[in-house]
GUZA-440026 format. One record per residue (C-alpha): x negated, y negated, z. Coordinates in steps of 0.05 Angstrom, whole numbers, plus 5000, padded with zeros to 4 digits. Layout:
BEGIN
XYZ
...
END
This chain:
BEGIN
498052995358
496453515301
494053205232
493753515163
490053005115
491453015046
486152725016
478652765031
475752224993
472351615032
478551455065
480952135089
474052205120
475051535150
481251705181
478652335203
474251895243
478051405280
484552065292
479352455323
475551795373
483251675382
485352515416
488452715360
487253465326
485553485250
489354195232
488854225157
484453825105
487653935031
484453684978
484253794892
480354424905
484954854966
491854584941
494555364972
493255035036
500354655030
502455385047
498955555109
501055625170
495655045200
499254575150
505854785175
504254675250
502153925239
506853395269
504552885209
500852905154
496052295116
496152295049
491451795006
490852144940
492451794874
499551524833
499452214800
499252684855
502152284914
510052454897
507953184888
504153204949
510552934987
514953454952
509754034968
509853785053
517253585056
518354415041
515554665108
518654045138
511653655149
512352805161
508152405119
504451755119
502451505054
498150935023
498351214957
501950754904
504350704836
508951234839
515350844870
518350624796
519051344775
520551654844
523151194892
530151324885
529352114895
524851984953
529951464986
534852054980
530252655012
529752105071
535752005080
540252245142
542752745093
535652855064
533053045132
526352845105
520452265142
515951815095
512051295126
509550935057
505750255064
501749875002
496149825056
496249945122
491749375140
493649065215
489748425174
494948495118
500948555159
499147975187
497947685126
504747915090
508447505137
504546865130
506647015048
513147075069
513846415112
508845985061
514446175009
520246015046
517145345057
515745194983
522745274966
523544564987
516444374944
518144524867
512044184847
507844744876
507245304827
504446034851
500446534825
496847134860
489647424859
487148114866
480348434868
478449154882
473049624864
471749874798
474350514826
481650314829
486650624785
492050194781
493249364774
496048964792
494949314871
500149584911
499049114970
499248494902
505948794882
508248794957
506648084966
509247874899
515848144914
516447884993
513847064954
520347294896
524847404949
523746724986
522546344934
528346144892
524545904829
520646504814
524547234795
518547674769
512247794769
508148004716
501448144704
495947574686
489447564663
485648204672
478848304693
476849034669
471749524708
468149484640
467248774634
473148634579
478248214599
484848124570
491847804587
494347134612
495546704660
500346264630
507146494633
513646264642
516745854697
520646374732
514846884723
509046974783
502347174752
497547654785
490847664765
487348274773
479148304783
475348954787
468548944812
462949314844
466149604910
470449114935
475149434988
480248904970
482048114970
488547804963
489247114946
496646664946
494746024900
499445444904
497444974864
499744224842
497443604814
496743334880
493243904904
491344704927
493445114982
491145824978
491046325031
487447005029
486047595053
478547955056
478048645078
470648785098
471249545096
476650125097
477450145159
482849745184
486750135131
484850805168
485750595232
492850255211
494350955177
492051335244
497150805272
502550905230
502551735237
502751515317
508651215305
512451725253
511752245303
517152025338
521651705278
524751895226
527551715152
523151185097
519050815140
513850235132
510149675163
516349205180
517749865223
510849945261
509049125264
515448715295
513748085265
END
């Protein structure tokens, strides 16, 4: 399979890595300083393209590949509340368009993500649990709460009746501060967010009572069962089409 990478920060050159030990050809590497790239033919001939960039660039970056036609897989979030609804329409049947987009790619987290979802249909029938959510990442990390927090917030909102947002909590700043709250109201899920050092990431569910705590969590060691799920989920676009995620890849 040809592979244009969009992206060459330390996860671009970790996918690099596992697409190459895994057959595949990298044909283009675009990156802030060659963005005329999107406009070669090497771009052109890939079958997919990876894009990790940031929440500013990542819709753009799908725009500039959907115009010669190019399939993407993306892990870059923040950018679905602005430009979710015109990218649900470009992959569309009408839209013609492929976007494999996953808040992390993680086999670990997939896993994960359906424990969340199971734990919360089972709490339904437990009011005196409450839930909140913990996130920690590296300093590095431009948004909060995560992505892969928001994901799993969402999945525990839609199985469990007593909670209908989430907001954020307190806040643990890459420069020490901290600001925000934990205490919120009933229907509301907290996420506290934690940035430290270089944390690749750790999600934590917290249900908590008077009785007592059940927590379950989720460590990532490195990046690189998010490139290799990534390397993964381009396997799979290649022959699919339309919005695509995880649900689509892991069948559980």
């Amino acid at each position: 399979m040809k592979i244009a990478l969009i992206g060459y920060g330390k996860m671009g050159k970790m996918i690099e890595q596992i697409a190459l030990s895994r057959g595949h050809q990298i044909v283009s590497i675009i990156d802030v300083d060659n963005q005329q790239d999107f406009d070669s033919p090497e771009f052109a001939s890939a079958d997919v393209a990876i894009e990790f960039t940031s929440p500013t660039a990542a819709y753009g970056n799908y725009l500039k590949a959907f115009a010669h036609n190019v399939k993407v897989v993306s892990g870059s979030t923040g950018w679905m509340k602005d430009h979710g609804d015109d990218v649900r329409k470009m992959c569309s049947a009408e839209g013609g368009q492929t976007l494999f987009w996953a808040s992390n790619f993680s086999i670990g987290v997939a896993i994960f993500s359906a424990v969340n979802r199971y734990l919360a249909k089972i709490m339904n029938g437990f009011p005196q649990y409450d839930v909140r959510m913990e996130e920690t990442h590296h300093i590095h990390k431009l948004d909060a709460p995560s992505g892969t927090a928001i994901t799993l917030a969402e999945d525990i909102i839609d199985h469990l009746d007593r909670k209908q947002e989430w907001v954020k909590g307190v806040q643990h700043l890459a420069d020490g501060t901290v600001e925000g709250t934990n205490e919120v109201k009933p229907s509301q899920l907290a996420i506290e967010s934690i940035r430290r050092d270089e944390v690749p990431g750790i999600h934590s569910v917290i249900y908590n009572s008077e009785a007592d705590c059940i927590t379950i969590t989720h460590d990532a060691h490195s990046r690189q069962g998010f490139a290799l799920g990534a390397v993964l989920a381009a396997e799979y676009t290649k022959d699919h089409k339309g919005l695509l995620t995880t649900s689509d890849l892991f069948k559980f």
